[in-house]
N, C-alpha and C positions, 0 to 999 in steps of 0.2 A: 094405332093409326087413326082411328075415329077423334080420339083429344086433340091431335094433332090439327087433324078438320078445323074442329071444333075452334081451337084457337085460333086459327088464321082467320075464321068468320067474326070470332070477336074481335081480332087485331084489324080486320078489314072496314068493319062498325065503328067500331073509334077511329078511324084513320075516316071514315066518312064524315060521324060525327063534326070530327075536327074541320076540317075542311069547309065544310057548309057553315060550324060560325063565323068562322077566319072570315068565309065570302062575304058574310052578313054584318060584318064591322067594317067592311070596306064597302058594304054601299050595293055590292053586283047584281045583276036584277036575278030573281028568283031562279028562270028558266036556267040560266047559265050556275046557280047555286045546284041544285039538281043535277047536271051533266058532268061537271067538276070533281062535285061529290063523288058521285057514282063511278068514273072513271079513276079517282085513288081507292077506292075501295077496292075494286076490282082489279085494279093492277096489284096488290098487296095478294089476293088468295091467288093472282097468278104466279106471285114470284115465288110462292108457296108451293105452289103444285111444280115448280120447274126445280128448286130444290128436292123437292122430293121423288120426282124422277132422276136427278143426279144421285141422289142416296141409294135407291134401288140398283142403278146400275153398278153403281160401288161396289154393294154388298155382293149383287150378284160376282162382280168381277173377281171380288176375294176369294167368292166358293170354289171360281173356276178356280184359281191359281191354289187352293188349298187340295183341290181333285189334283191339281194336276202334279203337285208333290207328292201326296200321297201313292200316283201312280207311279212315280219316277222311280221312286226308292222301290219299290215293289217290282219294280221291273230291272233293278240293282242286282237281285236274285236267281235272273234268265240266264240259262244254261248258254245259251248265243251270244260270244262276244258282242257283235254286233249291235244289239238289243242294249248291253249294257252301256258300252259307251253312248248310244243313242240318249238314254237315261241320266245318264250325265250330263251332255250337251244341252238334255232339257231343264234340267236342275240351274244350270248358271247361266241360262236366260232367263229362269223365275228367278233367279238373285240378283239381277239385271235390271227387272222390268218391276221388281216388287222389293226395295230393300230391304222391309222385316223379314224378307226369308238369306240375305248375305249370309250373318252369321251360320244360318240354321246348316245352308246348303253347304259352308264351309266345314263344319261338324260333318257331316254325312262323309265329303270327298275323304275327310281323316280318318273316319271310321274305315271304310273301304281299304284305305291304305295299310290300316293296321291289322287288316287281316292276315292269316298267317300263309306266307308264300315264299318259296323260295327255286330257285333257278341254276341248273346243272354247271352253267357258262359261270356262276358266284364262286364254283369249287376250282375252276382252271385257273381263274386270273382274276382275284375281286377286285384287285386294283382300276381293270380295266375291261369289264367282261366283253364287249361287241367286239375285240378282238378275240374273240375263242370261238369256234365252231365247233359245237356240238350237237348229237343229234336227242332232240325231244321231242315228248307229244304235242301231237297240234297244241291239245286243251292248254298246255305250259306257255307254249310261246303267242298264244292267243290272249291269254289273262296276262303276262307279261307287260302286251302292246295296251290293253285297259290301263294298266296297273299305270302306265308312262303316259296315258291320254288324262288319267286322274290327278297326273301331277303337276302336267304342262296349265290343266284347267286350272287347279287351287294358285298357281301362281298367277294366271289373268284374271282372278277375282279378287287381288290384292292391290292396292294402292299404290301407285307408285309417281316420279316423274313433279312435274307442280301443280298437279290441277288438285283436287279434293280429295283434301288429308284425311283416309281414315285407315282405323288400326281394329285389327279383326283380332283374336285368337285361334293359332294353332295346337294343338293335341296330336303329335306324331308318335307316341310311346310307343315303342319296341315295334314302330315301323319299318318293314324292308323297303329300302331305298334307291333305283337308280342313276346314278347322272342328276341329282338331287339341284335344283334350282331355285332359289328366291330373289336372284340381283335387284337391287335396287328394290324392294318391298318395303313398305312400311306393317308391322306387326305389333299387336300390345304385348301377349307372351307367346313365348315360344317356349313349347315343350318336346323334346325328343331324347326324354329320359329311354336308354336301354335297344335305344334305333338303331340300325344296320344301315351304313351309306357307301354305297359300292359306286365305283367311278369315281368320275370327278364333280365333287360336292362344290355348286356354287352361289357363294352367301353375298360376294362381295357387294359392296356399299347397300346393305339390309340396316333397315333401324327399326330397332325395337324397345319400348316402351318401357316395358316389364322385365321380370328374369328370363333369361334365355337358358335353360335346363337340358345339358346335355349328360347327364351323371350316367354312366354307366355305356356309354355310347361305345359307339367302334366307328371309325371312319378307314375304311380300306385303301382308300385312295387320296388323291389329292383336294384337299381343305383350303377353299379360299374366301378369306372374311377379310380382305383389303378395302379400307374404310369404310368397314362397319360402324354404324353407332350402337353400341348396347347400354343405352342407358338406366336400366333395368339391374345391370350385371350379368355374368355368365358364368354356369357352373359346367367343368369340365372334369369334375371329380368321378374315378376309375376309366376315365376312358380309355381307349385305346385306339391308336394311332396306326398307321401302317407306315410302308417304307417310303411314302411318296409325300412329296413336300406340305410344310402347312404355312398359306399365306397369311399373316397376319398386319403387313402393312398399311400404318395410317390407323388401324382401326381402333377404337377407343371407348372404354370401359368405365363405367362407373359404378355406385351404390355396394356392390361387390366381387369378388373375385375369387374365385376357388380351383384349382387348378390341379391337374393330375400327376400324381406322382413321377411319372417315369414322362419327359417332355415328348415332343415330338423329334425325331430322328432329324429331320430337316425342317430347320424354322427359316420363314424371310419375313421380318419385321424391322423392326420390334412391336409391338403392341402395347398404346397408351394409356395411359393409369391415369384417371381422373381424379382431382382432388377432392378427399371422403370417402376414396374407396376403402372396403374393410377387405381386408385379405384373408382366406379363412384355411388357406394350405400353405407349406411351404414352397418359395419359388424358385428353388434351385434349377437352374438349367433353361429355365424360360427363359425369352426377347421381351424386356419390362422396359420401358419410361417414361418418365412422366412422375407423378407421386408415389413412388416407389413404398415410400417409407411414409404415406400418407396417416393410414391409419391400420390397428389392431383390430383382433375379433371382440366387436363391442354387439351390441343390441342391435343394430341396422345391417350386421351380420350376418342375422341367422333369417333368413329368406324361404319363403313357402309356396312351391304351385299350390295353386288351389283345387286342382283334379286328382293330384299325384298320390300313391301311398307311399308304405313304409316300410321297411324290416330291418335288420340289425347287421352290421359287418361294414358298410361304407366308410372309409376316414373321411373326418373333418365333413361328419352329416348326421348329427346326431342331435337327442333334445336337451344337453348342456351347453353352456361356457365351457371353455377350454380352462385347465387348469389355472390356478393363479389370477382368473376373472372371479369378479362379484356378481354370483349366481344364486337363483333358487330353479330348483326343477321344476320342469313342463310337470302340469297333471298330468297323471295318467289316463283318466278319464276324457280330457279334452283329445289329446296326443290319440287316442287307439279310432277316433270318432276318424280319421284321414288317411286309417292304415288297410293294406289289400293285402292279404296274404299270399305270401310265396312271391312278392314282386319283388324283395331283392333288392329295395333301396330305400334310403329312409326320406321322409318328406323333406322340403326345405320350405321355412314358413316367411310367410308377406310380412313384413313387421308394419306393412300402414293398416293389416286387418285383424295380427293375432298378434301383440307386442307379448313377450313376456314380462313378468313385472320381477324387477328388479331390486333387490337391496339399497340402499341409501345409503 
């Protein structure tokens, strides 16, 4: 703080200095060289000191909003519904009022979500649980009503609409899910590798950036991505589908396409295939068109969250080329640096961050 001083009184000196000969080349009588002077001098260490009463309250302001996250999340852990969601609601006004913390407070809401939970009304009807009445503990149907306050939040902290485009990151992995909503979000990736989505899941017209990583997933209910953008592509390899419809109208796909064996029982599409897409399953039974026959599993193919691990048994998610492609194998070394054990599904890699190198 003292240099700081220190320089304004020099900056304020030359800024006199100057002044007074400036006067003295034009002639002005001395008194008024003196008064001149002195009054830019002194405006210069005042604008000084009023900067750096802005910087104080800045910094201090950051402390407070760094207290007052650190308390949020802390109070994420209170046995009182109440409290919790209290906690939350303070969390997405610091990502409101302070945007280096958006991402941060977006990460928290997911974490919370991914914690392990599950609800008696999932075993009667997961198509459709609020129609089932069953009887549970308070604590159940308490953390429940959080569980749907955390997720109504995450999606008003997302973009949407025409005003200011931005695109956050989700991490949904092997999230329990209700009545699951993003319409109209804009998102960079999506992840909900191995997620549970009970009700009715709604995606429709969501754009996202990145891959949308749904491998391993289950959707109990009815799925509706009616003009969605995924520009990114979407993996849908091992999911599993229930008996309730999956809209896929209008929506439209790019970069790649991976899709699960067994389709869904009830499709309303079809769902558009953008030109360069790489197909990396077979599409028997899907609603496809568009560039159907665009493209092969080539290099731009093989797709990778960047949070995600890895293990062995998924189709068409592995660290080769398909047979019949010009391949060299992933290191092993690089390959095990992205793996979590016991998760049960293998990565899928970003080829704009980890290309494999290829034969010639």
């Amino acid at each position: 703080m003292k240099w700081q001083w220190l320089m304004a009184v020099l900056a304020a000196a030359v800024v006199t200095a100057a002044t007074a000969v400036l006067l003295q080349v034009f002639k002005a009588p001395p008194i008024e060289i003196v008064k001149t002077a002195g009054v830019a001098g002194g405006a210069v260490v005042a604008l000084h000191a009023l900067w750096l009463n802005d910087r104080k309250h800045w910094l201090e302001s950051e402390k407070v909003a760094d207290e007052r996250f650190a308390r949020s999340v802390e109070l994420l852990g209170n046995e009182a519904d109440q409290v919790r969601v209290g906690a939350m609601h303070s969390l997405v006004w610091l990502a409101n009022s302070t945007p280096r913390y958006k991402q941060t407070v977006i990460d928290v809401l997911c974490a919370y979500l991914r914690r392990p939970f599950r609800h008696p009304s999932w075993e009667k009807n997961a198509a459709d649980p609020d129609t089932v009445f069953v009887d549970v503990e308070p604590e159940v149907q308490q953390e429940q009503q959080v569980r749907r306050t955390a997720q109504r939040l995450l999606r008003d902290l997302l973009s949407w609409g025409k005003d200011k485009k931005e695109y956050y990151d989700l991490d949904l992995t092997g999230a329990a899910l209700e009545y699951f909503r993003l319409d109209g979000r804009r998102i960079h990736r999506f992840t909900a590798r191995r997620a549970q989505f009970y009700g009715i899941t709604t995606l429709h017209e969501i754009e996202v950036k990145k891959p949308t990583l749904f491998s391993g997933a289950t959707f109990h209910g009815r799925l509706d991505l009616a003009r969605a953008k995924l520009h990114g592509g979407i993996a849908f390899t091992e999911v599993t589908f229930g008996p309730k419809e999956v809209d896929l109208r209008d929506a439209e796909v790019g970069t790649f396409l991976a899709l699960a064996e067994a389709p869904p029982a009830q499709q309303r599409g079809p769902l558009t295939v953008l030109p360069g897409t790489a197909f990396r399953t077979p599409r028997e039974g899907w609603l496809l068109t568009g560039s159907t026959e665009a493209a092969g599993p080539r290099l731009e193919d093989h797709v990778q969250q960047n949070t995600g691990g890895s293990a062995n048994g998924v189709a068409a998610d592995h660290d080769r080329f398909r047979d019949g492609d010009v391949y060299v194998a992933a290191e092993r070394e690089k390959t095990d640096a992205f793996r979590l054990v016991g998760e049960g599904l293998r990565d899928e890699r970003n080829p704009e961050t980890e290309p494999d190198e290829v034969q010639k």
